[in-house]
Biopython code that builds the backbone (N, CA, C, O; Angstrom):
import numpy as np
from Bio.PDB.StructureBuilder import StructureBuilder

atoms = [
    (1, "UNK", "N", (90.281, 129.377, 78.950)),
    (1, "UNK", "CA", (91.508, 128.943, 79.606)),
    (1, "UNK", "C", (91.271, 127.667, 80.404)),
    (1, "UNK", "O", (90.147, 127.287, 80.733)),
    (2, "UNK", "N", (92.518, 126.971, 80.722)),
    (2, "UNK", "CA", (92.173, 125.611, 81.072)),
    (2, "UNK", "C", (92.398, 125.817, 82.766)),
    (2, "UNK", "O", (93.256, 126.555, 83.251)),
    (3, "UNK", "N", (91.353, 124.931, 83.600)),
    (3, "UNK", "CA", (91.643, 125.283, 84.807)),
    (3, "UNK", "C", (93.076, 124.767, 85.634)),
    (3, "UNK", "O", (93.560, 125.010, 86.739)),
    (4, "UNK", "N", (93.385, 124.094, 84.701)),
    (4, "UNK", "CA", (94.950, 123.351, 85.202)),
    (4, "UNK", "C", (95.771, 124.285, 84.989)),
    (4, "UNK", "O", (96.491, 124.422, 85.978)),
    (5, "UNK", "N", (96.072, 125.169, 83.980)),
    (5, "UNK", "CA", (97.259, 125.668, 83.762)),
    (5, "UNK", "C", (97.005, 126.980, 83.279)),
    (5, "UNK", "O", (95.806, 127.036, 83.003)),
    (6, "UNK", "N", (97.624, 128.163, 83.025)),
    (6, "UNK", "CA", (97.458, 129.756, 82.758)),
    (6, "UNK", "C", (97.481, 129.904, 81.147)),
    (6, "UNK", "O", (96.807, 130.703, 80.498)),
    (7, "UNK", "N", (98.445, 128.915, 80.621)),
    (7, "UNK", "CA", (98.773, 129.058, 79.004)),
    (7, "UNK", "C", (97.607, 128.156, 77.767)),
    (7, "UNK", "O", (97.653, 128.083, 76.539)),
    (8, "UNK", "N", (96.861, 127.712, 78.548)),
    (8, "UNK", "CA", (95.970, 126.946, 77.554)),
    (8, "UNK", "C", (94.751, 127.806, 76.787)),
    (8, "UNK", "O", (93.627, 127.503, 77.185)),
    (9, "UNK", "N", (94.799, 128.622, 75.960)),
    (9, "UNK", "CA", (94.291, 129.137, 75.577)),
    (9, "UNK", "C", (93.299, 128.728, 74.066)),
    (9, "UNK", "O", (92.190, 129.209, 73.833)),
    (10, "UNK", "N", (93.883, 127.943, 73.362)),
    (10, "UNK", "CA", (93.587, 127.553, 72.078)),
    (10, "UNK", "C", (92.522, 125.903, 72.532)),
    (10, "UNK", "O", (92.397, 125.502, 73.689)),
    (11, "UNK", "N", (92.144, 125.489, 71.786)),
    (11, "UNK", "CA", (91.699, 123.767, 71.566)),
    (11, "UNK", "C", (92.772, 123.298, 71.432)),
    (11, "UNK", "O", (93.022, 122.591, 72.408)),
    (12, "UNK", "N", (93.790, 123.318, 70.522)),
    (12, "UNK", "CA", (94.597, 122.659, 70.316)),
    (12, "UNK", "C", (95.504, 122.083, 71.617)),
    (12, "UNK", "O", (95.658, 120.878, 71.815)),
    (13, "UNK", "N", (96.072, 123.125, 72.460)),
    (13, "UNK", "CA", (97.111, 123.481, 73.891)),
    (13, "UNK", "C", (95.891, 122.897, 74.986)),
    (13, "UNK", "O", (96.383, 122.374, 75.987)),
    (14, "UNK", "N", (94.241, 122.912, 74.937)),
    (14, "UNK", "CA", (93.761, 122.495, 75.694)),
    (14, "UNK", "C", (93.492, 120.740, 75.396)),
    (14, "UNK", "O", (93.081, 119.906, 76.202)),
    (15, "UNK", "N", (93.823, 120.579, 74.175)),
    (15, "UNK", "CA", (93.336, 119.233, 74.029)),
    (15, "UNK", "C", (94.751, 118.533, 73.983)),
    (15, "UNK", "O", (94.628, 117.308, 74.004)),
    (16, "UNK", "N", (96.493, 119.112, 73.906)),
    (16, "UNK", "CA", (97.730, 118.574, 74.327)),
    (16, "UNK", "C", (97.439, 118.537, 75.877)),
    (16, "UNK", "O", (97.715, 117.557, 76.568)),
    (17, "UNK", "N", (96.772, 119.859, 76.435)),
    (17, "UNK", "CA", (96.968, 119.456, 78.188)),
    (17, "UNK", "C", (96.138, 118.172, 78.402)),
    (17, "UNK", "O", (96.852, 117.465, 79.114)),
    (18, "UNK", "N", (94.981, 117.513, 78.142)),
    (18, "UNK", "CA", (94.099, 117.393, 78.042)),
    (18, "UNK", "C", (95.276, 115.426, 77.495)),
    (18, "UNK", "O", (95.596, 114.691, 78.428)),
    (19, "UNK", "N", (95.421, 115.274, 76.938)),
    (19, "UNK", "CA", (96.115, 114.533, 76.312)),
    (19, "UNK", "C", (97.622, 113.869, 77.313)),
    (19, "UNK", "O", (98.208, 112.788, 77.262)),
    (20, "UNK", "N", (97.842, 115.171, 78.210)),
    (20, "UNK", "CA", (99.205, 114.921, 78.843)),
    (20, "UNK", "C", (98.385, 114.149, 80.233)),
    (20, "UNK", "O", (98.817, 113.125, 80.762)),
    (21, "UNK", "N", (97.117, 114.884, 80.680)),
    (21, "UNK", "CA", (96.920, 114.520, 81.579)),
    (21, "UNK", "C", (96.241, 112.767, 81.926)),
    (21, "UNK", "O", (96.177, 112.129, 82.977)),
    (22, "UNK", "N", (95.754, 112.386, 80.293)),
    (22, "UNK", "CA", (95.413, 111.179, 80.304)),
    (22, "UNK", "C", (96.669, 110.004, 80.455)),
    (22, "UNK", "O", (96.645, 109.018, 81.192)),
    (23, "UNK", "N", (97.810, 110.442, 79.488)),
    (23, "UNK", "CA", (99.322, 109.803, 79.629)),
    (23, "UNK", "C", (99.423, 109.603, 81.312)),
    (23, "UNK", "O", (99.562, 108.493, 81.827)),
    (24, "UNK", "N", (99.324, 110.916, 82.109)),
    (24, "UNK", "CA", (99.718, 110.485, 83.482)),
    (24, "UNK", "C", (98.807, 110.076, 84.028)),
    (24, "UNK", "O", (99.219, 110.441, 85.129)),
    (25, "UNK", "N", (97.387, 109.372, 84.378)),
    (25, "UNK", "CA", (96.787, 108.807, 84.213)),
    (25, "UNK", "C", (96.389, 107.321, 84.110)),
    (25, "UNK", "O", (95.686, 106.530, 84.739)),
    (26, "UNK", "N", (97.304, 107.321, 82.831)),
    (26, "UNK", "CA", (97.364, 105.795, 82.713)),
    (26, "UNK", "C", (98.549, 105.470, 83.104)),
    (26, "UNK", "O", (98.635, 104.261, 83.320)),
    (27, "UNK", "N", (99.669, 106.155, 83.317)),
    (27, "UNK", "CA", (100.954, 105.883, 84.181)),
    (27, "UNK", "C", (100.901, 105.464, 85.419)),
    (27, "UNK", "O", (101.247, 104.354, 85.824)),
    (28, "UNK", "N", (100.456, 106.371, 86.053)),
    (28, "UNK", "CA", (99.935, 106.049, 87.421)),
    (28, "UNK", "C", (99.205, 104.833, 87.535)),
    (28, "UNK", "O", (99.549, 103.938, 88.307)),
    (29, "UNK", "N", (98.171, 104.767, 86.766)),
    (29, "UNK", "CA", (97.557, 103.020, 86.968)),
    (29, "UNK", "C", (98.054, 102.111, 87.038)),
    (29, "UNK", "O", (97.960, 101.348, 87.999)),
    (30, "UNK", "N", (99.223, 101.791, 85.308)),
    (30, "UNK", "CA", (100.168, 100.924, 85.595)),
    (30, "UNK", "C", (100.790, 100.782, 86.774)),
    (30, "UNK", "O", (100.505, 99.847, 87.523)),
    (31, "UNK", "N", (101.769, 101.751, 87.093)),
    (31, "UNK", "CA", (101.912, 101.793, 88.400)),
    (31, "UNK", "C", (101.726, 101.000, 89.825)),
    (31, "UNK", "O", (102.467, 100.330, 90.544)),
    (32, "UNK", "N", (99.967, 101.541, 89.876)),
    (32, "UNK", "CA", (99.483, 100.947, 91.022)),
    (32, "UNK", "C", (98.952, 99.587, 90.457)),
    (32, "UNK", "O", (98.885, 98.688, 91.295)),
    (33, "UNK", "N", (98.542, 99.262, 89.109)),
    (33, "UNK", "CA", (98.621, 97.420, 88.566)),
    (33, "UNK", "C", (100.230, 96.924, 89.154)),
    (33, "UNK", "O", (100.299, 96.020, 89.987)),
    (34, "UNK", "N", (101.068, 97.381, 88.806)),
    (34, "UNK", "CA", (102.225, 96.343, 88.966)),
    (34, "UNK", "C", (102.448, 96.824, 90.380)),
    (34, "UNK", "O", (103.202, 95.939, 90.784)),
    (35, "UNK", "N", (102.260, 97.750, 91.512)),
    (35, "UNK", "CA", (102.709, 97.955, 93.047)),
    (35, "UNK", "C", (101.471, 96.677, 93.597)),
    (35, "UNK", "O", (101.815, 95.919, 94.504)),
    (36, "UNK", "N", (100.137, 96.546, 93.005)),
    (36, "UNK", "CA", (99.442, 95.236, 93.051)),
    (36, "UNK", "C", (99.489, 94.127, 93.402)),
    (36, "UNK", "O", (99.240, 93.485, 94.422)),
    (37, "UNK", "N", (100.014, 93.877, 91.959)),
    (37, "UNK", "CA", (100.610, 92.662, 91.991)),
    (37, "UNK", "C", (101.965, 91.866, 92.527)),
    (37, "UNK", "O", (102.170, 90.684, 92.807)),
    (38, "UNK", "N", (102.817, 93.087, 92.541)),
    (38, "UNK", "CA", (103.706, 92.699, 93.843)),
    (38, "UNK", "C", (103.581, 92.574, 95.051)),
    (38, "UNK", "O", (104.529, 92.067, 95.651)),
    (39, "UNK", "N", (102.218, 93.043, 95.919)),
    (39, "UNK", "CA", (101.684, 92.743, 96.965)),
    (39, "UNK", "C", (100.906, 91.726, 96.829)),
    (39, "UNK", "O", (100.517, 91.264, 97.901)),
    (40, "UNK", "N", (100.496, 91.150, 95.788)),
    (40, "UNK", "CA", (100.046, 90.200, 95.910)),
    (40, "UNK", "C", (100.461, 88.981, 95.685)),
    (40, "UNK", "O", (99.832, 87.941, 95.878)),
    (41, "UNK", "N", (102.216, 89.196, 95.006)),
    (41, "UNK", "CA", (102.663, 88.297, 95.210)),
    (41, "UNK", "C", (103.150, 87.826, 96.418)),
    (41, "UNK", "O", (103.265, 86.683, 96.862)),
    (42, "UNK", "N", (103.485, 89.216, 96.990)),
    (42, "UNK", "CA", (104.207, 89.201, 99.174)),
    (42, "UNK", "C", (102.768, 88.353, 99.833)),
    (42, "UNK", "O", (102.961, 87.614, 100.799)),
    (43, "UNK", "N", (101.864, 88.444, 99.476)),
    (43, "UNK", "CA", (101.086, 87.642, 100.326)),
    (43, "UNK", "C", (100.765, 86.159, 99.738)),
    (43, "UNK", "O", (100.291, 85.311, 100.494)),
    (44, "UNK", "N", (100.959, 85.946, 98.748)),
    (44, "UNK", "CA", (100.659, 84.262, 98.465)),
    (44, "UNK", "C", (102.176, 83.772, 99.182)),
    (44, "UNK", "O", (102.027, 82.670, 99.711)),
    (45, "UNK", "N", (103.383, 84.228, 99.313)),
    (45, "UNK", "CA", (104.560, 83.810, 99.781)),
    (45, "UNK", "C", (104.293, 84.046, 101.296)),
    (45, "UNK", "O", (104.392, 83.022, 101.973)),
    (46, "UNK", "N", (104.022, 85.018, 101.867)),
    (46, "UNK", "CA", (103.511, 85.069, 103.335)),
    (46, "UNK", "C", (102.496, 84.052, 103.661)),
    (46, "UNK", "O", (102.519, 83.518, 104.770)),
    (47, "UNK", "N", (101.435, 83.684, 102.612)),
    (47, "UNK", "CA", (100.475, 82.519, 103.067)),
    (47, "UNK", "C", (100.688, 81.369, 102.759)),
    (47, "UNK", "O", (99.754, 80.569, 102.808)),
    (48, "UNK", "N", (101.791, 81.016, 102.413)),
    (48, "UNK", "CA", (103.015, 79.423, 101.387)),
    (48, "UNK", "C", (104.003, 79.472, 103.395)),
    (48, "UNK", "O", (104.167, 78.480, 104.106)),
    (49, "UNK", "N", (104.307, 80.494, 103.637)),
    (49, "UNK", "CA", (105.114, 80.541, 104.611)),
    (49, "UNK", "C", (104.190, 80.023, 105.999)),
    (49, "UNK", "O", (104.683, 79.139, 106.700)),
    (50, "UNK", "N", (103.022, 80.526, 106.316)),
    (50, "UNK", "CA", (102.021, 80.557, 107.305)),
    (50, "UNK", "C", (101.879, 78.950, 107.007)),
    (50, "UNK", "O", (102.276, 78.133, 107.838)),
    (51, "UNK", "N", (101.337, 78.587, 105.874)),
    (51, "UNK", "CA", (100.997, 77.492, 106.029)),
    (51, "UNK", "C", (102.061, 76.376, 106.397)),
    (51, "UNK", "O", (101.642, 75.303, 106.831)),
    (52, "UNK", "N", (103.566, 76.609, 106.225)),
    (52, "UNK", "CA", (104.528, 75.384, 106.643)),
    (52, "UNK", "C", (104.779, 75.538, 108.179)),
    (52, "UNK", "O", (105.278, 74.767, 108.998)),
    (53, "UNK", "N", (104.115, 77.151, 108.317)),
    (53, "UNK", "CA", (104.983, 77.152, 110.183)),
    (53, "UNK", "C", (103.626, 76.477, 110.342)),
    (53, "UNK", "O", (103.783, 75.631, 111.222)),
    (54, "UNK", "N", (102.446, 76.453, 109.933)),
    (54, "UNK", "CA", (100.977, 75.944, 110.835)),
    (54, "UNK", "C", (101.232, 74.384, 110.710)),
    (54, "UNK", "O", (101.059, 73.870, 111.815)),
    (55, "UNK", "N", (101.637, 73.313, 109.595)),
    (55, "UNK", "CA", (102.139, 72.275, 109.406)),
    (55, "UNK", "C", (102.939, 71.811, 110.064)),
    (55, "UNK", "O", (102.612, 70.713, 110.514)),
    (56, "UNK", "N", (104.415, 72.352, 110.500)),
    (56, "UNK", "CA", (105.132, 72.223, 111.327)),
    (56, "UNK", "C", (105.105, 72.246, 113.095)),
    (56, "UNK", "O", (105.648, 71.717, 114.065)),
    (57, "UNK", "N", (104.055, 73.267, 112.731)),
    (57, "UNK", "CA", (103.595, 73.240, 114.243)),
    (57, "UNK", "C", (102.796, 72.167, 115.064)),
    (57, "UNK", "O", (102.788, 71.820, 116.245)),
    (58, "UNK", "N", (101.823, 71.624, 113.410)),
    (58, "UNK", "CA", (100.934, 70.815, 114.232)),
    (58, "UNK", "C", (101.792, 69.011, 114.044)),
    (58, "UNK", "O", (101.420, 68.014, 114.663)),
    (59, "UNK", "N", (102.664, 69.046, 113.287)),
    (59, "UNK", "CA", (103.615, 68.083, 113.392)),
    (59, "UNK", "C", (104.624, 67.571, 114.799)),
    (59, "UNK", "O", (105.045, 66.451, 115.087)),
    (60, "UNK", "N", (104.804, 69.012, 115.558)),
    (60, "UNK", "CA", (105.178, 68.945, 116.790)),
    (60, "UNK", "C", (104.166, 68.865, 117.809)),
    (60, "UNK", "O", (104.115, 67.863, 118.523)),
    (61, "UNK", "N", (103.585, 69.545, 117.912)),
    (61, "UNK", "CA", (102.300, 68.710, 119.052)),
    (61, "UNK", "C", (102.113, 67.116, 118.488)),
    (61, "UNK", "O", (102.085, 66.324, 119.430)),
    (62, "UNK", "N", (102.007, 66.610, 117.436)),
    (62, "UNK", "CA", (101.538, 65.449, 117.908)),
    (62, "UNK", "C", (102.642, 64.509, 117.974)),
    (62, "UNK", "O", (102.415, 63.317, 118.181)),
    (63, "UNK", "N", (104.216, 65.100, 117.763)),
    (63, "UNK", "CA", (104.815, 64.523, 118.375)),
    (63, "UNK", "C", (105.091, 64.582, 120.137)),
    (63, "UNK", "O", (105.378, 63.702, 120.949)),
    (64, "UNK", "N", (104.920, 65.634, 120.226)),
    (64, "UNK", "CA", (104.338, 66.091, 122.600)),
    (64, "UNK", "C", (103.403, 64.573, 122.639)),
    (64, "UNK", "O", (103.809, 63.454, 122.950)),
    (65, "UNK", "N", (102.082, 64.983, 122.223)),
    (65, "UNK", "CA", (101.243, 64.224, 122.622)),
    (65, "UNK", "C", (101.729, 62.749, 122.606)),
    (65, "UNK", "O", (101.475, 62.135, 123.642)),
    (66, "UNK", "N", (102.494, 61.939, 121.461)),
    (66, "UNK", "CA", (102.752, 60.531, 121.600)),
    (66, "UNK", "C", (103.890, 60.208, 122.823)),
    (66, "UNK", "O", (103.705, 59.445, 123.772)),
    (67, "UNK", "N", (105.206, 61.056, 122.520)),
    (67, "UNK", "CA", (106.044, 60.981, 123.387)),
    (67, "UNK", "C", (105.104, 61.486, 125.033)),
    (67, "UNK", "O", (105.839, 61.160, 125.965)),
    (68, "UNK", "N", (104.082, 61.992, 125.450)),
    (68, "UNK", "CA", (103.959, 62.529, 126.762)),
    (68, "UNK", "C", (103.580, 60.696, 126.824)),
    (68, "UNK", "O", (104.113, 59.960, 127.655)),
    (69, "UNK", "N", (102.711, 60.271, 125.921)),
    (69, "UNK", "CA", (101.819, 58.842, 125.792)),
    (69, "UNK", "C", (103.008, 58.019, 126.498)),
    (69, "UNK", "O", (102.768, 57.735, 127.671)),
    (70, "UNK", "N", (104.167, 57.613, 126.027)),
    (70, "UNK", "CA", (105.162, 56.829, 125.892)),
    (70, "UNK", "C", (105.536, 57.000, 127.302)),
    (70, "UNK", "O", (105.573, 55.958, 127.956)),
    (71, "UNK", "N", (105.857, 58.233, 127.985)),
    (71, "UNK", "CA", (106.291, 58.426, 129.173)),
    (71, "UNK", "C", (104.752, 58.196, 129.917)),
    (71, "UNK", "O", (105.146, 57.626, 130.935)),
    (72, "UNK", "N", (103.545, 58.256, 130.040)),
    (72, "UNK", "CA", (102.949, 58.103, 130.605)),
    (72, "UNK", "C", (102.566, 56.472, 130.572)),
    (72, "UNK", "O", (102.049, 55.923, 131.544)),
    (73, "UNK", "N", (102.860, 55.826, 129.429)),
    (73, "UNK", "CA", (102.750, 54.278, 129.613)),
    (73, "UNK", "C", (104.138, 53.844, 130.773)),
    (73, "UNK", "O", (103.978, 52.991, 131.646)),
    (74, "UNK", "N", (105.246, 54.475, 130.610)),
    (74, "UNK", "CA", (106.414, 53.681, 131.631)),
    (74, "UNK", "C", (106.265, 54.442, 132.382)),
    (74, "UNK", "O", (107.293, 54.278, 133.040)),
    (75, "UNK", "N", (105.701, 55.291, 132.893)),
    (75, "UNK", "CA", (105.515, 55.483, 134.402)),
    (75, "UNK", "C", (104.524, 54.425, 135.053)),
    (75, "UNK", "O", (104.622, 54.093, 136.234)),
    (76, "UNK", "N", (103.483, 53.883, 134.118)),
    (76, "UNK", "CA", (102.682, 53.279, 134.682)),
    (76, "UNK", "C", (102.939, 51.885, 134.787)),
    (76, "UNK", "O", (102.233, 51.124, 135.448)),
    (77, "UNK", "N", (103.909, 51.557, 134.163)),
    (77, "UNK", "CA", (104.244, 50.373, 133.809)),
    (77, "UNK", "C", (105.651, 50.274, 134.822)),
    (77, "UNK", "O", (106.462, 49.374, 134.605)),
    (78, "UNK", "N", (105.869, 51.237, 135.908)),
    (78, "UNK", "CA", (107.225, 51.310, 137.221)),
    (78, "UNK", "C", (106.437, 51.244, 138.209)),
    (78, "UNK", "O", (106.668, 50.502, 139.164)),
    (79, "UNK", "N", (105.093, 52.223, 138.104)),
    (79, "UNK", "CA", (104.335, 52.322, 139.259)),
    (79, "UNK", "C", (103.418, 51.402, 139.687)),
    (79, "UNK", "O", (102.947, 51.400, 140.824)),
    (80, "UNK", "N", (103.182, 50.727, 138.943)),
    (80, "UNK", "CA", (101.974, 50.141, 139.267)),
    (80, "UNK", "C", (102.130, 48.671, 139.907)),
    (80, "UNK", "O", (101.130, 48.035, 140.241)),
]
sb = StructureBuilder()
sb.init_structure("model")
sb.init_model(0)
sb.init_chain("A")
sb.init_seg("    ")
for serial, (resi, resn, name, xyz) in enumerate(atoms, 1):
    if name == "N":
        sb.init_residue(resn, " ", resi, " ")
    sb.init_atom(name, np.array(xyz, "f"), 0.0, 1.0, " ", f" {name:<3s}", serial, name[0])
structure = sb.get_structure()
């Protein structure tokens, strides 16, 4: 008898269980291949995204830094 199930008695019924259980098996793999690769598509788009806010970000500091420049040349250029 098969340890999966009460009715498997023959080769034949053990080698259909035997047969069903490889089908789900490779179902499940597919499965977790394509749940995969859809996470791995969420992260090349999460790291396409990271990289324009890190671009953008460093596009604004060095606009701070010139404009602080600009105000720190005409202050010096009232004060002095």
């Amino acid at each position: 008898m098969c340890s999966a199930c009460t009715g498997c008695s023959t080769s034949d019924e053990r080698f259909a269980h035997s047969s069903a259980n490889t089908r789900s098996l490779v179902n499940q793999e597919e499965k977790f291949k394509q749940q995969l690769a859809e996470l791995n598509d969420q992260l090349t788009a999460s790291d396409t995204e990271r990289n324009k806010l890190l671009y953008q970000m460093e596009e604004l500091q060095r606009d701070v830094i010139v404009k602080n420049s600009g105000v720190d040349r005409e202050l010096d250029i009232h004060y002095a």
